[in-house]
N, C-alpha and C positions, 0 to 999 in steps of 0.2 A: 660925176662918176658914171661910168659906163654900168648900163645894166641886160646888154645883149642876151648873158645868157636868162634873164627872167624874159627878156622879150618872147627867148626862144620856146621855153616851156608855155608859154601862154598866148603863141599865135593861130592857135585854132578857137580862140573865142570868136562870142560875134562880132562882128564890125563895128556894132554902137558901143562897145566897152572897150574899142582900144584909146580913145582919147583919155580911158582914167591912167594908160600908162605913163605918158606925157608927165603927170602930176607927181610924178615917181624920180623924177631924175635928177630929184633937190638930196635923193639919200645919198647919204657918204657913208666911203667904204669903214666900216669899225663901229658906225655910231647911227643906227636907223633910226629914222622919226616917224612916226607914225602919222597918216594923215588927219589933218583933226576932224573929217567930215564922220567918221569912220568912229564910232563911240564905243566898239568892241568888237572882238573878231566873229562874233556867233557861236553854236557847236562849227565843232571842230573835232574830224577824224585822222587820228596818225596810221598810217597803213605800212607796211614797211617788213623787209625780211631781216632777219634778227644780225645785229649790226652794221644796219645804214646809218644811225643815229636818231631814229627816233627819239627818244629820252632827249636826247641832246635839243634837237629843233621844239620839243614840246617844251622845255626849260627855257629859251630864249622867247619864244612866244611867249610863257607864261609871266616871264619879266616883263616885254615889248607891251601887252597890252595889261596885266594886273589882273588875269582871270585865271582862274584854277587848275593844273593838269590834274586829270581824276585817272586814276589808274585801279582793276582791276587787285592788286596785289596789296596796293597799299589800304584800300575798302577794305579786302577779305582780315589783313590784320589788323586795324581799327574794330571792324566787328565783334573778331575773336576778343579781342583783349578790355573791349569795354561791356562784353558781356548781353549784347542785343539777340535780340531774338532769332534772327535769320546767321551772327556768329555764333549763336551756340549750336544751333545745327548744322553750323558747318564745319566747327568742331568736331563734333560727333562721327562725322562723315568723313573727313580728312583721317582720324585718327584710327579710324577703320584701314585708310587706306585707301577708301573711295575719292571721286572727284565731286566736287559739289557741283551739283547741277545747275541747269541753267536759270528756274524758278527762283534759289536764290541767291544767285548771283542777278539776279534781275532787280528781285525786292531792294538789294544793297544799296544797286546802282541806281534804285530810282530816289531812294533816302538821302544821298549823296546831291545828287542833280534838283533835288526838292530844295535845297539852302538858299542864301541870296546872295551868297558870293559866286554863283553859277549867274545870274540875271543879267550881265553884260555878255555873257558868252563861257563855254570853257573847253576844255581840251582832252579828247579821251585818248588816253595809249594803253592797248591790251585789251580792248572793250570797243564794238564786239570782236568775239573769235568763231562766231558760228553763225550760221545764215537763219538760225532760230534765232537769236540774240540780235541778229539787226532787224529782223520784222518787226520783234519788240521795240527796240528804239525807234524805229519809224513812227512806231504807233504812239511811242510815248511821247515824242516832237509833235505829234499832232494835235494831241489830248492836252497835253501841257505848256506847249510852245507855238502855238496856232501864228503861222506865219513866219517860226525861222526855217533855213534852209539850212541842212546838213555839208559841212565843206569837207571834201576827202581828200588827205593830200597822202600821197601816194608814192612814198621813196624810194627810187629806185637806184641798183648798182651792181657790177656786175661781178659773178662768182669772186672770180679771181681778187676784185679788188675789196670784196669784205674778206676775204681772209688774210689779205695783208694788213687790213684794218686790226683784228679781232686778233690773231695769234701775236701779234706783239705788240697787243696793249697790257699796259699795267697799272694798278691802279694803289693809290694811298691807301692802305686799311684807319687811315686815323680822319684824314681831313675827307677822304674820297675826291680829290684830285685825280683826272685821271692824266698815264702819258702812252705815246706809241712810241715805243725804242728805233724806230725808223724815220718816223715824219716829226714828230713829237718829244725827244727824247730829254729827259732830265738833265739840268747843267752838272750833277756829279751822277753818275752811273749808279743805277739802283736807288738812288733817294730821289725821295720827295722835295722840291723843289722849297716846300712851305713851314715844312715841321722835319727835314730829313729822316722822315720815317724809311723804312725797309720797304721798297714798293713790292706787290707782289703781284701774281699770275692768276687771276680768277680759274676757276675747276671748270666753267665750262668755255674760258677764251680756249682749251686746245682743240687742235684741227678736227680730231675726233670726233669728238664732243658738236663741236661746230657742223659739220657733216650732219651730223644725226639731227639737229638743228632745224638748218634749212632744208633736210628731207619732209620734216615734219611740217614746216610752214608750206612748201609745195602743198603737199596733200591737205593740209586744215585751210591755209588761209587762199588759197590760189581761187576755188567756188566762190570767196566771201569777194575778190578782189572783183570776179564776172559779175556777181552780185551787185556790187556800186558802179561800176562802170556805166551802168544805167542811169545813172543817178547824176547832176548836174548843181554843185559843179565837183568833177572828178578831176583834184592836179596833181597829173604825173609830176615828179622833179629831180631831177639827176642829184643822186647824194654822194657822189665822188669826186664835189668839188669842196672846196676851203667850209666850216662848218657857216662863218658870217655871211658867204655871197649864197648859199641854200636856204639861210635863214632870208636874204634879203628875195629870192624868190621866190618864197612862199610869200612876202609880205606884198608884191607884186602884185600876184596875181589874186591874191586875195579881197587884194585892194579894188581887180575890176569887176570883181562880183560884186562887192560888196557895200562900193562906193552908189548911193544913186546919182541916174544920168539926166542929165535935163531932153 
């Protein structure tokens, strides 16, 4: 199987890591194997403007190699609802109407990343979203993870084509299948393919909504994006291609950091 365009995202590495791509051209398209030198992905950062798919590439990842996606959303309501110490103050806080701050969203995140289903690597999306929130993780990779390195993959696409993505996606409210009425489209119209449920239109897929969106990630996350760019290894990856051949570029290029070289 051809894998040009992972060649393409990951021809600025060094010289001595492009023979781990060589090793890559046994994947076939639908069905990725992962190399067996490679015993877990490490951390893993999803970076992304809201409908490239992140969610999506952290879920095939989280299959491909059997490490955790930890999200930001899904901690705060775990917290809240089992009653910990840092979700009841943030209970408290929310319900105010305030944002929980970063302290504990920090405490959460590191309670979470503390288990040992995180010890082969895992996958953060939503986390960080501030440039205070990554100093912290830096420091806590240090403290905690003495010798991993932080991987930032970085999805990119352009205006026009996450809104053709996002405005007519629709999603199962029963199974959470989702479809695009354009690229994707259910074999009877408006149903679910799995359970014929009634698909419907999330509140914030419209255009609107979507605007005020990616305004908002410009200004919060665009600092956070200057921020890692420093950072090594940072992979840009075009997300306006097929969701399998993005998943298999990420696995690519992952593969040449990540692989040791003799």
């Amino acid at each position: 199987m051809e894998l040009t365009a992972a060649r393409d995202q990951v021809e600025d590495l060094a010289p001595r890591l492009t023979k781990s791509i060589d090793r890559l051209d046994s994947l076939n398209h639908g069905s990725i194997q992962i190399p067996a030198r490679i015993p877990g992905p490490g951390p893993l950062l999803m970076l992304g403007a809201p409908g490239v798919g992140k969610g999506t590439q952290a879920d095939s990842l989280k299959k491909l190699w059997g490490v955790p996606k930890i999200s930001t959303g899904d901690i705060l309501r775990a917290n809240v609802a089992n009653g910990t110490g840092p979700g009841v103050r943030a209970k408290r806080i929310m319900e105010r109407g305030g944002l929980v701050p970063d302290e504990i969203m920090t405490e959460m995140v590191a309670d979470r990343l503390g288990l040992t289903d995180t010890v082969p690597g895992f996958i953060l999306d939503g986390f960080p979203r501030t440039i205070l929130q990554a100093t912290w993780l830096d420091g806590y990779l240090i403290d905690h993870r003495p010798g991993d390195v932080l991987g930032i993959i970085n999805l990119c696409m352009d205006f026009e084509e996450i809104v053709e993505r996002i405005v007519h996606r629709r999603v199962c409210p029963l199974c959470k299948a989702v479809y695009n009425i354009q690229f994707k489209p259910p074999k009877r119209t408006g149903k679910c393919d799995k359970d014929d449920t009634e698909l419907i239109q999330r509140s914030d897929d419209s255009l609107d909504v979507l605007r005020t969106r990616l305004d908002v990630f410009r200004k919060e996350t665009e600092p956070l994006l200057q921020y890692y760019r420093s950072h090594s290894p940072f992979i840009q990856i075009e997300a306006a291609k097929p969701p399998s051949i993005v998943t298999e570029a990420i696995v690519a290029a992952l593969t040449c950091f990540r692989t040791p070289t003799n």
